[in-house]
Each structure stands twice: as structure tokens, then as C-alpha cells.
C-alpha positions as CSV (number, residue, x, y, z in Angstrom):
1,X,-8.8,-1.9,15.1
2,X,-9.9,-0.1,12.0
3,X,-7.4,1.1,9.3
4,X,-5.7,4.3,10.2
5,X,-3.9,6.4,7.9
6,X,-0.3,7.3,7.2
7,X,1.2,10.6,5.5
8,X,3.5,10.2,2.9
9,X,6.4,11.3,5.2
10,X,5.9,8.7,7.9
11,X,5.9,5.9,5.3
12,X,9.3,7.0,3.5
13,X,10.4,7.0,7.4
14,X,9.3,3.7,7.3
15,X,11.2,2.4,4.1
16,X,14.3,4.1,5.2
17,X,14.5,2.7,9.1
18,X,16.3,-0.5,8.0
19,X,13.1,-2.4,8.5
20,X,13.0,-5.3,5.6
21,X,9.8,-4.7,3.2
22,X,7.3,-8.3,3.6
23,X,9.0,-8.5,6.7
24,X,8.4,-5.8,8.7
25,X,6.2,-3.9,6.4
26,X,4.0,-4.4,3.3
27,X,3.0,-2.0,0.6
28,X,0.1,-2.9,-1.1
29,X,-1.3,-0.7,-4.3
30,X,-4.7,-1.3,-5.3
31,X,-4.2,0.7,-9.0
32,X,-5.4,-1.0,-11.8
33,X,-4.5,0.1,-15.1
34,X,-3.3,3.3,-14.0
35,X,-0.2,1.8,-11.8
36,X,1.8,2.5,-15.2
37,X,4.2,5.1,-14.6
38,X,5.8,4.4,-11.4
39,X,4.8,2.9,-8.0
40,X,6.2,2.9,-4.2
41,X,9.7,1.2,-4.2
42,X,8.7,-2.6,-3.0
43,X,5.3,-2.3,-3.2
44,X,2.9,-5.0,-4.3
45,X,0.3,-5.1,-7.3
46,X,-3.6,-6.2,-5.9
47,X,-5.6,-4.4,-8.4
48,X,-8.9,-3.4,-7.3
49,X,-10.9,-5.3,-10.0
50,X,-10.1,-8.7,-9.1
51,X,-9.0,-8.0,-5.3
52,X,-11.6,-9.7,-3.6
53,X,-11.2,-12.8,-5.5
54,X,-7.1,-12.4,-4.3
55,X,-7.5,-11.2,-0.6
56,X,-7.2,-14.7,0.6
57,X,-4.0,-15.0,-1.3
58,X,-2.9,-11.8,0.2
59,X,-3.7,-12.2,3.8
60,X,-2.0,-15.9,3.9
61,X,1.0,-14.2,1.8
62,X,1.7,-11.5,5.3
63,X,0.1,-13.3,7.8
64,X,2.8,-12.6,9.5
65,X,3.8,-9.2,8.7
66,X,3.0,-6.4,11.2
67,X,2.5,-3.3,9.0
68,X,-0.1,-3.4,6.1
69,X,0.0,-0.2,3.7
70,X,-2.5,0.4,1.0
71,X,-3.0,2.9,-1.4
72,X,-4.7,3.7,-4.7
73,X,-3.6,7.0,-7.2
74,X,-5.6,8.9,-4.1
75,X,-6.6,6.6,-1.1
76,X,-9.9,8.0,-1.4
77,X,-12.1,4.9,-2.5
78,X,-10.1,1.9,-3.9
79,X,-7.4,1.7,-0.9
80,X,-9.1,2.5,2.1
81,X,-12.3,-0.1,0.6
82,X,-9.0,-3.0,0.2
83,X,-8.4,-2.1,3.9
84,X,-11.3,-2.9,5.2
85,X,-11.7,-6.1,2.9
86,X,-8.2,-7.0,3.5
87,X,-8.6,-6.2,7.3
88,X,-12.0,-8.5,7.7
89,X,-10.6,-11.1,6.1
90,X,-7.4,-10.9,8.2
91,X,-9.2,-10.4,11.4
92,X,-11.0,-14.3,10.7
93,X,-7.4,-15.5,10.8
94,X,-7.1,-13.8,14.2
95,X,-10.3,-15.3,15.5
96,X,-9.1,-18.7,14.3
97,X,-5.2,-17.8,16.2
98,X,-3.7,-18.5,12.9
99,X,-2.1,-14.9,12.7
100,X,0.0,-12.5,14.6
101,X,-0.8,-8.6,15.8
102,X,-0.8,-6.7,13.1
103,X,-2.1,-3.0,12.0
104,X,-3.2,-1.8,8.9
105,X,-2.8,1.3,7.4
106,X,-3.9,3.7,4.2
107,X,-1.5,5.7,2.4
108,X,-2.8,9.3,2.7
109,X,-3.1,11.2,-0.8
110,X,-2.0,7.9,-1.9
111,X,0.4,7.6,-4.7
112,X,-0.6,11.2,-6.1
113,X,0.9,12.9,-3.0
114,X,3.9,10.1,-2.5
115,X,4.8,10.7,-5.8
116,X,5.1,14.5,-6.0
117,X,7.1,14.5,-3.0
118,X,9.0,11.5,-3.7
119,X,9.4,11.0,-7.3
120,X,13.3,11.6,-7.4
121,X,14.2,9.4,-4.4
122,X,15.2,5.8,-6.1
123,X,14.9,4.6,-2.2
124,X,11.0,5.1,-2.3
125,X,9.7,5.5,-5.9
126,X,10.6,2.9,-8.7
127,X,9.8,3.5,-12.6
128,X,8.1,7.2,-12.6
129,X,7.7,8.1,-15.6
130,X,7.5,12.1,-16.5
131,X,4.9,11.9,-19.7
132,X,2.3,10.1,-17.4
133,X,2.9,12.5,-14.3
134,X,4.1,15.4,-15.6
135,X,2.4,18.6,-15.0
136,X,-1.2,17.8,-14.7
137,X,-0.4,15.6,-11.5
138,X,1.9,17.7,-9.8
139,X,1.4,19.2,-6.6
């Protein structure tokens, strides 16, 4: 099944339904440099530039994990193109019946929208930092 998306409000749903993070669900973030200034609470660093050399790493590290989340400042290229990678590779485990069901998801707005909505929740956002976000990212 291809990657379907998740709003910003069904993923803090998510993070605050008791289910364990790389347990039940994994956040994955795809920024590069520009991950500086806060991230989603939990969440994992695969940046983009060296994530295909990684997503073997990656997909043996939650092979048994359920819920797959990734986002990039947007989710508009460097996210939803982890998906897939992420989901490919995944879906040879599968073949193989080394891996579990499993569904994999892209934050919508990634962490632009979580963020603005978010930002003051300790629960979901860790390390926000005003000077970086401030005005010009605010929705």
C-alpha cells in the first residue's frame, strides 16, 4: 500500500494515546541542516542527504513497528520521496516474510504545520526555538 498522509492533529492523537514511540509508532524526519530549532517529540533524525545509503539501517531498526511517520520542514519533496524509498525497501523484507504488517505514513505540512500548532506542547514538540521560527514561519 502506498504512503498515505496524516494531519498534524491525528498524529499528536497518536503521541498522546499511550501508544510507546518505536514501539507502536515511529517518527522519522528527513531535515537536514534545517532540523535545528526543534523537532517532533521522539522523533528520529534520517537526513535526506545520506538517506538512501541509511534506509537499510532504518527498515531493520522498525521492522517491527506498525506505524512509520515521515516528514521534512513541508512533506512536499524530501518526506514523501523517504516514504517511498523507505517503503520499497521495507516491502523486500515482506516478500522475503522477514517483517510484520505495517503502514506508512507522511506528515501533512510536515513540521511547518506541526510546529505552529504544536510548538508549546512539551508532549509533542521538543527544543523549538523562537529566533529560527519566529514570525516568518508562523501560520
Amino acid at each position: 500500500m502506498p504512503p498515505q498522509y496524516i494531519s498534524a492533529d491525528e498524529l499528536a492523537s497518536l503521541m498522546k494515546s499511550g501508544k510507546t514511540p518505536m514501539k507502536d509508532y515511529f517518527v522519522v524526519d528527513v531535515r537536514d541542516d534545517d532540523r535545528i530549532g526543534g523537532h517532533i517529540k521522539g522523533s528520529h533524525n534520517a537526513p535526506s542527504s545520506d538517506f538512501l545509503t541509511k534506509v537499510d539501517e532504518l527498515v531493520k531498526q522498525t521492522k517491527n513497528v506498525p506505524t512509520v511517520i515521515f516528514h521534512c520542514a513541508l512533506s512536499q519533496v524530501r518526506g514523501p520521496k523517504a516514504a517511498r524509498i523507505y517503503l520499497e525497501t521495507r516491502d523486500l523484507l515482506q516478500l522475503d516474510g522477514e517483517d510484520s504488517q505495517y503502514q506508512v505514513y507522511i506528515l501533512r505540512g510536515g513540521f511547518q504545520d506541526f510546529q505552529a500548532k504544536y510548538r508549546n506542547d512539551p508532549d509533542l514538540v521538543e527544543h523549538w526555538d523562537e529566533e529560527i521560527w519566529g514570525q516568518e514561519w508562523s501560520i
